[in-house]
Structure formats: structure tokens, C-alpha cells
C-alpha positions as a printed Julia matrix, in Angstrom:
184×3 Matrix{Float64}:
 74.99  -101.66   -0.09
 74.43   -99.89    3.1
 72.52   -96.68    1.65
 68.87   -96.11    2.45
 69.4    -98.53    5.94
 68.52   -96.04    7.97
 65.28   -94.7     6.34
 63.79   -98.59    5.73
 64.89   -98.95    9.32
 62.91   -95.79   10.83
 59.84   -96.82    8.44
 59.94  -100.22   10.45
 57.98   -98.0    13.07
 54.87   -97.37   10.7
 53.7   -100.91   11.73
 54.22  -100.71   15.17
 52.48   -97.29   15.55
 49.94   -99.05   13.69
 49.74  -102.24   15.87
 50.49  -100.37   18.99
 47.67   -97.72   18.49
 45.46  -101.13   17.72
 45.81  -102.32   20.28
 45.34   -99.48   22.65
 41.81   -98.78   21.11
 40.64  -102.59   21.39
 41.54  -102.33   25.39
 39.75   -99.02   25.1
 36.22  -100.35   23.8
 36.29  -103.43   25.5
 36.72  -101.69   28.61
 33.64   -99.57   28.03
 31.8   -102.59   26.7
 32.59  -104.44   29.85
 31.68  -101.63   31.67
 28.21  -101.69   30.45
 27.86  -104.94   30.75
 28.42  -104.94   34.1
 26.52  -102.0    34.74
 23.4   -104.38   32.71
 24.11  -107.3    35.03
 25.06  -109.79   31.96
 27.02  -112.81   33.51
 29.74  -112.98   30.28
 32.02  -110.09   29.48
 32.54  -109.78   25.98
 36.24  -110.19   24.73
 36.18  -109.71   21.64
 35.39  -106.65   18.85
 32.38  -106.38   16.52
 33.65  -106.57   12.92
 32.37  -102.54   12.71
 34.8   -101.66   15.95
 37.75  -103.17   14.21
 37.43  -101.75   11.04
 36.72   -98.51   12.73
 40.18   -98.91   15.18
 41.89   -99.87   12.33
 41.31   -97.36   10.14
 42.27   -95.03   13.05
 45.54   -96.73   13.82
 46.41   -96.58   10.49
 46.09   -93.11    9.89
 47.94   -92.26   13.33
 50.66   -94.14   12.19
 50.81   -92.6     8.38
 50.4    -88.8     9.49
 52.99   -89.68   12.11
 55.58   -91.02    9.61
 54.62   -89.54    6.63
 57.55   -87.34    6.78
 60.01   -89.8     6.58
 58.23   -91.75    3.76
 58.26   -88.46    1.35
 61.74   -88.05    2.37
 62.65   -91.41    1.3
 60.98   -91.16   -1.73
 62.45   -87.81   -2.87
 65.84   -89.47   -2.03
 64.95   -92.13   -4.06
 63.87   -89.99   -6.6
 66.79   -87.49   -6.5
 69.21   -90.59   -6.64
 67.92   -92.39   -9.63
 67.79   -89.45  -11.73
 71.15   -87.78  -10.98
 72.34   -91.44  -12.04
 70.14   -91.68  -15.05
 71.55   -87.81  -16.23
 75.0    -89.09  -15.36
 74.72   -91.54  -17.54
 73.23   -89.25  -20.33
 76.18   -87.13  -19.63
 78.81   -89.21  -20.41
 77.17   -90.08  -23.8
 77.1    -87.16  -24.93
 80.48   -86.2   -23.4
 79.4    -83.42  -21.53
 80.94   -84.34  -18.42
 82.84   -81.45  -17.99
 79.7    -78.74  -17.63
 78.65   -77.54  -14.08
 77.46   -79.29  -11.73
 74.71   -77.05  -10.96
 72.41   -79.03  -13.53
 72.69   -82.14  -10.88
 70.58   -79.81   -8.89
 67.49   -79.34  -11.14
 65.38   -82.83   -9.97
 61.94   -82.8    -9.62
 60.34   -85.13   -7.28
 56.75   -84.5    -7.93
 56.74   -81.7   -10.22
 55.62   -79.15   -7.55
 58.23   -77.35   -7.78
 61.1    -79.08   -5.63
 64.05   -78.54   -7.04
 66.56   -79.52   -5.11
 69.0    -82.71   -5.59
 68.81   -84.77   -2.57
 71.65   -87.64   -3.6
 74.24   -88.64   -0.89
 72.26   -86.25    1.61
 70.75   -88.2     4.38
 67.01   -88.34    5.8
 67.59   -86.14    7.99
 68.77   -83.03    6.11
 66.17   -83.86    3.65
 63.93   -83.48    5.62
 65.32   -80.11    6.34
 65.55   -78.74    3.24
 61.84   -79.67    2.36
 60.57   -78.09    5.32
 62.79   -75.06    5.06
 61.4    -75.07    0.99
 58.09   -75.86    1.75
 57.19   -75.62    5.48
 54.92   -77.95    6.94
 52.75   -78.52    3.67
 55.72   -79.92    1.65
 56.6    -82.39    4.18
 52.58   -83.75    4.35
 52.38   -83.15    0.31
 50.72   -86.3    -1.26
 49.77   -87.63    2.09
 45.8    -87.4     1.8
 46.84   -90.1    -1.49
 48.93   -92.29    0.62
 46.0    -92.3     3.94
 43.82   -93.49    1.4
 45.78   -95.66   -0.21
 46.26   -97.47    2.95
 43.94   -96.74    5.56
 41.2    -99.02    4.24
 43.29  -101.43    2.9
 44.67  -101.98    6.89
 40.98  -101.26    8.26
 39.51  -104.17    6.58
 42.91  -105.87    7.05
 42.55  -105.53   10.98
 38.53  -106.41   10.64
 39.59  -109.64    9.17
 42.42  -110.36   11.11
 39.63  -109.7    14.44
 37.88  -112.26   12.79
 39.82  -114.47   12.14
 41.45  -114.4    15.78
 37.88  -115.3    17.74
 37.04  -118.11   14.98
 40.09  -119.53   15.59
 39.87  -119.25   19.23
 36.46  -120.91   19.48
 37.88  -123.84   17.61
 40.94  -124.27   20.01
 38.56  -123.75   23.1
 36.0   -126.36   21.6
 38.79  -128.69   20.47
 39.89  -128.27   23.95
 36.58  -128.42   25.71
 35.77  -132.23   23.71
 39.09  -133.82   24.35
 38.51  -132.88   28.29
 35.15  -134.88   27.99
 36.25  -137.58   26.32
């Protein structure tokens, strides 16, 4: 019930990379673009992104928060992997009654076929993680990752372009709701 808790739980921080990075470029740019507006003498700061500076912070916070977590999102996926077929061969196993061979053939799973041979049932993220970057150094812990940045990165990019959107169209209509009921 319990297994894979701890991996869903540490991919809970992909979003709030994500968000957090967000929002750290948004106070970035609309710090320099109030700094050039006052620097032009225009009376109203602008508090708000262009629908280009959103995408554009978006599709950076997005792929901050994928490089950074990558990791543990192969590693959850080769578990995943790993677990499903050593069940799946168990199961072929006991049809054919050849339960009683070695066990070393529970360690012949391929994740990706790339060459990762290595059974990764009941071991946790953690050592996973080990034993890919002992197997495969750096690389095999970023393998597949260009697929998965661009799988996701524009996705979120237009996601947070919208959702800028969105947030000042929705703002002007509270602030002119707002603005008749005081005249009235």
C-alpha cells in the first residue's frame, strides 16, 4: 500500500521548483520594467507580464525544475519498471513451474533497453539512484531527459502564459466590478 510514498512524495517538489522559480523571475522583470519606467517618468508602474515574458519564465521554470528532479523521476520509473516485470516473470515462472531456478534471472530487467540491467524491486529511491549513477555516471541518471524537457516545458510555458492571462483579466473585472459598485 505504502510502496512508492516516498518517491510520489519527493516528486511533489517538481511543482514547487516550478512555481517557486515563477515566481522569482516575474519579481525579476517587473522590477526592471519598473525600473525603466521610472527612469522614463511614466506615472503607472506596470504589474503585470507581457504574454511573451510569461511564456518565456515559464518555460525557464519548468526546465529548472525538470533538470533538478529528473533524477528522481528516472529512478521512479526504473523502479516501476523493475517491479512490474519481476512480477510479470514471476508469474511466468510459476506456470511453467520453474520456480526453483536461480534467482539471478530476476536480475536481467531492462528499463530502457540501454543496457541497464539491474533489478531494482524492493530497493528504494535512494539506492537506485546509486546504482544508476555508479552504472552509468551522470549520463544515466539525465538519460531520456532532453524527451521529458520537451515533453513538458512548453506544455507549462504556454500553461503559465495563460494562466498570466487569465490572472490580469480577471483582476480588471474585480477592480471594475469594484470601481462601479463604489459609484453607485
Amino acid at each position: 500500500l505504502w510502496k512508492g510514498l516516498w518517491p510520489s512524495l519527493l516528486l511533489c517538489s517538481n511543482p514547487s521548483i516550478h512555481y517557486t522559480v515563477f515566481d522569482m523571475l516575474k519579481a525579476r522583470i517587473l522590477q526592471q520594467k519598473q525600473q525603466s519606467q521610472r527612469n522614463s517618468n511614466m506615472k503607472t508602474p506596470t504589474t503585470t507580464l507581457s504574454s511573451r515574458e510569461a511564456f518565456l519564465a515559464g518555460l525557464i521554470a519548468k526546465a529548472v525544475a525538470t533538470i533538478v528532479t529528473y533524477p528522481l523521476i528516472r529512478a521512479k520509473v526504473i523502479m516501476i519498471v523493475s517491479s512490474s516485470s519481476s512480477s510479470t516473470q514471476s508469474r511466468k515462472q510459476e506456470k511453467t513451474g520453474e520456480q526453483n531456478k536461480s534467482n539471478n534471472n530476476n536480475h536481467d530487467v531492462d528499463d530502457d533497453d540501454n543496457g541497464d540491467n539491474k533489478n531494482f524491486d524492493n530497493v528504494g529511491m535512494i539506492q537506485t539512484l546509486r546504482d544508476i549513477y555508479r552504472q552509468h555516471g551522470l549520463q544515466g541518471l539525465y538519460r531520456g531527459c532532453d524527451l521529458q524537457l520537451f515533453h513538458t516545458v512548453l506544455k507549462s510555458a504556454l500553461m503559465m502564459m495563460v494562466r498570466e492571462r487569465i490572472n490580469v483579466t480577471t483582476r480588471r473585472m474585480v477592480s471594475s466590478r469594484h470601481s462601479t459598485k463604489a459609484t453607485t
